[in-house]
C-alpha positions in Angstrom: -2.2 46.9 -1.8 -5.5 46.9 -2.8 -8.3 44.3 -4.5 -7.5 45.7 -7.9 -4.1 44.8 -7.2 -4.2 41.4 -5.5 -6.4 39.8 -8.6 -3.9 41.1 -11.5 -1.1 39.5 -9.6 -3.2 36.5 -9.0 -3.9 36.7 -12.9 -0.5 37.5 -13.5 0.7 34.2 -11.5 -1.8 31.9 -13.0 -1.1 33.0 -16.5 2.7 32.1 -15.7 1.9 28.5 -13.9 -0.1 27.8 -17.0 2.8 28.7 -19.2 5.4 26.6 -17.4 7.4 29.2 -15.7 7.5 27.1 -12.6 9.1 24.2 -14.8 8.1 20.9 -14.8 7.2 19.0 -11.1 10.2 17.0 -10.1 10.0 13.1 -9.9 11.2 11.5 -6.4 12.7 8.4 -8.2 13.6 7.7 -11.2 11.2 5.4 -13.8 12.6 2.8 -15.5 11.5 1.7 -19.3 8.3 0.0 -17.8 7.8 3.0 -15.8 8.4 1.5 -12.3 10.9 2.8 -10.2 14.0 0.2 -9.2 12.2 0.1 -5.7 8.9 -0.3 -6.8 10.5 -3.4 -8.8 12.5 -5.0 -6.2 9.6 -4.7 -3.9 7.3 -6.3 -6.5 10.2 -9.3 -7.1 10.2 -10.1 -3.3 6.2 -10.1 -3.4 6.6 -12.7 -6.2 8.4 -14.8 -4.0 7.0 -16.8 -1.1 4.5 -19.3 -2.8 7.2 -20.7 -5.3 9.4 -20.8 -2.2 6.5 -22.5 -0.2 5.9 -24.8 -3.2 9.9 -25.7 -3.6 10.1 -26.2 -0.1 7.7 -28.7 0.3 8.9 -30.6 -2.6 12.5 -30.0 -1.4 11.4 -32.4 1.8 10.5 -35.0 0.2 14.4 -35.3 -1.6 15.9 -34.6 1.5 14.1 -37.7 3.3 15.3 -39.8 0.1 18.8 -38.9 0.3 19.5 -38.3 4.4 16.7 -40.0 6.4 18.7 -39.9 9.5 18.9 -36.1 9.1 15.4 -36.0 7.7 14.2 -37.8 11.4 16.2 -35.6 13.7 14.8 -32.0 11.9 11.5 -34.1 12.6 11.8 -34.5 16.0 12.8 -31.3 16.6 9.9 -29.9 14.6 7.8 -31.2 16.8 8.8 -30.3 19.9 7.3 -27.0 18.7 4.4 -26.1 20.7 1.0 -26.3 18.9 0.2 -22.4 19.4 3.5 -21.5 17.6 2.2 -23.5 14.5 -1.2 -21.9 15.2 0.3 -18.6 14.8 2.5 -19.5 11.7 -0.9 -20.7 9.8 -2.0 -17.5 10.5 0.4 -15.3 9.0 0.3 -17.2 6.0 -3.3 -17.1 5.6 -3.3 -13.2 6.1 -0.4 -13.1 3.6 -2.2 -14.8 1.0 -5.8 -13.5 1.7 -4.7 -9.9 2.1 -2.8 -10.8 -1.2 -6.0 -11.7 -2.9 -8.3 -9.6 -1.3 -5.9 -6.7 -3.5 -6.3 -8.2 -6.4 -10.0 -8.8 -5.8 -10.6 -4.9 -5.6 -8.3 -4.3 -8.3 -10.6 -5.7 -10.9 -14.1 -6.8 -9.1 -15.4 -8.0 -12.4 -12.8 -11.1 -12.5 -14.3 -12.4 -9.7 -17.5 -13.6 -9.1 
């Protein structure tokens, strides 16, 4: 084969990839009417959840204390037999949750915040 040959076939296949006679690219998953995959949605759902689950927990406390105190004290004293460095460590998964949470947002649209 020579040059001549090589660039008219290159030619030849560009001309046909421009045409479409490879057919449209393939999609992994498929979109939904908002254009999210049902993955990509579920994954976004559980993402929603953990500060109205924070925020329903600790109000959830308080009406536990009110209707079983007894109860209430035991789960106290059990929390804190807990040693201090485990509540360290829980402190600081939720604050890399929440800042890495913002920090994505933050880069997302920089103007927004100042």
């Amino acid at each position: 084969m020579d040059l001549k040959q090589i660039v008219t076939s290159a030619e030849t296949l560009a001309q046909d990839l421009a045409a479409g006679a490879a057919g449209p690219i393939p999609q992994v998953l498929p979109k939904t009417a908002n254009g999210k995959a049902g993955y990509d949605r579920l994954i976004d759902a559980m993402n929603r959840l953990p500060r109205p689950l924070m925020a329903l927990g600790a109000l959830g406390v308080f009406v536990v204390a009110g209707i079983n105190p007894v109860w209430f004290e035991t789960q106290m004293q059990v929390l804190a037999a807990i040693p201090q460095p485990l509540w360290w460590l829980l402190g600081a998964v939720i604050t890399m949750f929440f800042g890495s949470r913002e920090r994505h947002y933050m880069r997302q649209n920089p103007a927004s915040k100042v």
